[in-house]
N, C-alpha and C positions, 0 to 999 in steps of 0.2 A: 808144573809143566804137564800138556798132555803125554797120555803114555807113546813112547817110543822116539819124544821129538829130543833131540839132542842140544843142548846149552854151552857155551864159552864165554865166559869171564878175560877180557881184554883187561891189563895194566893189578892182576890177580896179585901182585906181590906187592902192592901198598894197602895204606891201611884200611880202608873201605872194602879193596875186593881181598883181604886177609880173612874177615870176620864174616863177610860173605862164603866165599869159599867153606869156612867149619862148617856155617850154619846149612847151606843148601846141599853141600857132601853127604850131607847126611839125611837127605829128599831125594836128591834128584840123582839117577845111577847116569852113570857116564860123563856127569859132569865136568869138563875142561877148564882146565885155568893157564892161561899163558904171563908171560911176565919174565923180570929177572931177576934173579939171587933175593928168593923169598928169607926174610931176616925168621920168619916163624914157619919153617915148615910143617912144623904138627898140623896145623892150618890146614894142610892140604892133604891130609892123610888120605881123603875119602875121596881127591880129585885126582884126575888124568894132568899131572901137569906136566905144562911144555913152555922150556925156557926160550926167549927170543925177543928180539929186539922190533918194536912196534914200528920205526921208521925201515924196518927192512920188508917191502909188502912181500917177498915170494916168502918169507917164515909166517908173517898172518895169515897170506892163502893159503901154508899149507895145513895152520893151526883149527882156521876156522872151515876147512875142507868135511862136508859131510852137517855139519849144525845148521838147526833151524833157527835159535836167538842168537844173540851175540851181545853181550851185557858191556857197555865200552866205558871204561873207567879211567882211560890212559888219559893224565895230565902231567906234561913234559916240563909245565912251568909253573910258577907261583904270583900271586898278584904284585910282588915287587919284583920278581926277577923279568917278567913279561914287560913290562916297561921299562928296563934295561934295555933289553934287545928285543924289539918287535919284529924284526924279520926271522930272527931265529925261532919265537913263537908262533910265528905265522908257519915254518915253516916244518915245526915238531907238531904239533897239532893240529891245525888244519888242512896242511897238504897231504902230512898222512890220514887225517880221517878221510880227507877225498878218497885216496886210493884204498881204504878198507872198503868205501861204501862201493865201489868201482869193483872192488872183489867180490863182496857180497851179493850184487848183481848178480856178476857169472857163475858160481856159485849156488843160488838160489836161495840163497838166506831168506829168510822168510821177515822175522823183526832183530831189531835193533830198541835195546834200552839204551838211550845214554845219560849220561850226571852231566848236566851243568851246574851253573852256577848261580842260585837264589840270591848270593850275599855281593855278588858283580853286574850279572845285566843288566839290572834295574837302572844302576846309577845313583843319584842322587833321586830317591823316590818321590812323584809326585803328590802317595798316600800310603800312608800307613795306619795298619797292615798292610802291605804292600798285594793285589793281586797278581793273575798270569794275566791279566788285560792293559797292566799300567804300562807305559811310555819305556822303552829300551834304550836308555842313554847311558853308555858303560863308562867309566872316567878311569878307567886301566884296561890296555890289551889283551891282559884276561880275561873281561869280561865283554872285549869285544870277539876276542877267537871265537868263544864258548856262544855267543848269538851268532857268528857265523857258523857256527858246525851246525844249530839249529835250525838255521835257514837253507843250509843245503839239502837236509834230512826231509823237510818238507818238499824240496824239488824232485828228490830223489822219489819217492812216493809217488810224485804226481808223473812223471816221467818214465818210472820202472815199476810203480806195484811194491815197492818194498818199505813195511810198515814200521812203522816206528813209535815209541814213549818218550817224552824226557820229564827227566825228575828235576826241577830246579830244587836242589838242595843249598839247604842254608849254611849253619855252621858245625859239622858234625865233631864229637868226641866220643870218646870212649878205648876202652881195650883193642890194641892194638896199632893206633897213634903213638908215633916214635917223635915227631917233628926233626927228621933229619933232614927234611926242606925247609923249613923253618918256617913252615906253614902249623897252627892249631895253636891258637893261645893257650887253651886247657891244658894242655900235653906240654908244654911248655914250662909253662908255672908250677904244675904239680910236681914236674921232677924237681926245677929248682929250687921250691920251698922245701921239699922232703930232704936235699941236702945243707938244706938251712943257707943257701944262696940266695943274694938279691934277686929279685924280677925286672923289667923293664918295662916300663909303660909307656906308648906314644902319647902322646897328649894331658888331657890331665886325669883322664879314665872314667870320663863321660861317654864314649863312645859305646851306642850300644847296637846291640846283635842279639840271632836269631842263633840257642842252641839245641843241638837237637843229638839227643842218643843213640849212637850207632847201631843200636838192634833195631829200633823204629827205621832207620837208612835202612836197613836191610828187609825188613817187614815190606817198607812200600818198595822196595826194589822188588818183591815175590810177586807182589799186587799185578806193579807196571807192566810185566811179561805176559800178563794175562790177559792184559784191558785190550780188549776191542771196541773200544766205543770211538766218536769222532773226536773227543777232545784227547789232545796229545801232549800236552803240554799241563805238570801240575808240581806245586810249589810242595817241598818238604822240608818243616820246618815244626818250630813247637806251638808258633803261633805268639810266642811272649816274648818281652825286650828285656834283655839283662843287658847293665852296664860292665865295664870294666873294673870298680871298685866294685861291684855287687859279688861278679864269683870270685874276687879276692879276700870280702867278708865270708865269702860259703867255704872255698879253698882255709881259711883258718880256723873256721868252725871243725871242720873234718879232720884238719890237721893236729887241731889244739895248740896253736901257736901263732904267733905275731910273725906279716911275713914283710921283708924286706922290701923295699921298691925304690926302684930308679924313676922319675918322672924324666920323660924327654919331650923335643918338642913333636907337636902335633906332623903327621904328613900330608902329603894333599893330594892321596890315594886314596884317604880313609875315609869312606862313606860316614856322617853322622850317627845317623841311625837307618838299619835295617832290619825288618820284623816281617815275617812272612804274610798272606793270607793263607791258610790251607785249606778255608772251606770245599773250595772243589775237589780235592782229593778224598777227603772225609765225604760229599757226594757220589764221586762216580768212584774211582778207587774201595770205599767201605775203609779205608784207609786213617787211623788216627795214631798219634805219638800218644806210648802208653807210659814210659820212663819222667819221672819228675826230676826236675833238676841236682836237686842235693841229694836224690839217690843214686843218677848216673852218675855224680863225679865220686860217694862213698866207694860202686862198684869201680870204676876209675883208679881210684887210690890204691885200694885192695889187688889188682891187677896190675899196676908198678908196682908195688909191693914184693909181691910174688912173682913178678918176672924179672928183679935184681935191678931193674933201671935206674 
């Protein structure tokens, strides 16, 4: 961050802006983190934090009062829970991200990072590696909120001057992922097999994805705050496709152990396969995932481990 400009971390008590928070607390002096009932407060030892609730905008104005970035991490839903109730997600997250970006206006916030979703807007992808140029066809509310907030960040820009990044992130894990939304496969599996419980598998664990280590999330989260260039839109991810029996072979590798599995049927939420491009971030960004897979999930392990989960 330039010197003297002030940063808040929006949705600061899950798992992304957890590990964020440690890492930039200890960069950036004044750093702000809003959210509620952080489960790791250590986390925030080196942050100004301030509890409050994201759909109430006079606690965001009065959180993000005075800050130049605003790092927005808040997601109120899950890609199955969003297609339960699409009004309800419609109106946990994109009504209040209007009125943040409506505060941030008067305000004068200067940029706005926000996390969407690598592993939803796409859709059912045209090509893979999937670029930021291919086709936005989201097949869950998820992924369609997450391309609306997109497209109003762009309006906003063009209307008020207020600049913005977005990181389409793929599937992140690592330290500090609880899955108490019942979002993160990884985080999921590892506790279950470490208590020697079955797993559950939608389909028959063909389905693959883009994983990517949560220190790299936060790497190019440092980047994005900084990019002034015209493109605003860049994919983080690892670049590679792991299936679902893949990190169940890695998962028992780590583990030293044969791990249980429930096969269910498939759902039709579930993109086939999604796999990032990230060349343009690795261009403009300087940006690259440095974390190999069977290391993030050893460090993984060792961090449930040691934090009793």
């Amino acid at each position: 961050m330039p010197n003297g400009q002030l940063c808040i971390v929006l949705g600061a008590s899950g798992f992304i802006g957890s590990r964020l928070c440690e890492v930039m607390g200890a960069k950036i002096p004044n750093l702000k983190a809003f959210g509620r009932n952080p489960l790791y407060p250590s986390a925030f030892s080196r942050c100004r934090w301030i509890e409050g609730d994201f759909s109430d905008i006079n606690q965001v104005a009065h959180a993000i009062a005075g800050c130049d970035t605003v790092i927005h991490l808040v997601n109120a839903t899950t890609p199955a829970s969003a297609n339960l109730n699409r009004v309800m997600d419609l109106e946990a997250n994109v009504v209040s991200t209007l009125n943040l970006l409506d505060v941030c206006v008067s305000s004068g916030v200067k940029k706005i990072v926000f996390i969407s979703s690598g592993g939803t807007v796409y859709g059912v992808p045209s090509v893979v590696p999937t670029p930021e140029t291919a086709d936005n066809d989201p097949i869950t509310a998820y992924g369609v909120s997450k391309l609306i907030i997109e497209k109003y960040l762009f309006l906003y820009r063009h209307l008020y001057g207020l600049d913005y990044t977005i990181l389409r992130v793929a599937n992140p894990y690592g330290p500090y992922q609880t899955n108490k939304k019942n979002q993160g496969v990884i985080a999921a599996f590892l506790r279950r097999a470490i208590h020697g419980e079955p797993i559950d598998v939608w389909g028959d664990g063909s389905v693959v994805r883009d994983y990517i280590f949560i220190d790299d999330v936060v790497s190019a989260i440092e980047l994005a705050i900084l990019n002034g260039t015209d493109k605003k839109i860049f994919n983080i991810g690892s670049g590679r496709g792991l299936s679902i029996n893949e990190i169940i072979l890695t998962l028992e590798n780590v583990l030293g152990k044969k791990i249980e599995i429930n096969y269910m049927p498939r759902r039709n939420m579930d993109v086939p396969v999604s796999v990032l491009d990230i060349a343009q971030a690795a261009e403009v960004l300087k940006w690259t995932p440095k974390v190999e897979f069977s290391q993030g999930i050893q460090d993984t392990f060792e961090w449930v481990k040691s934090s009793g989960l």
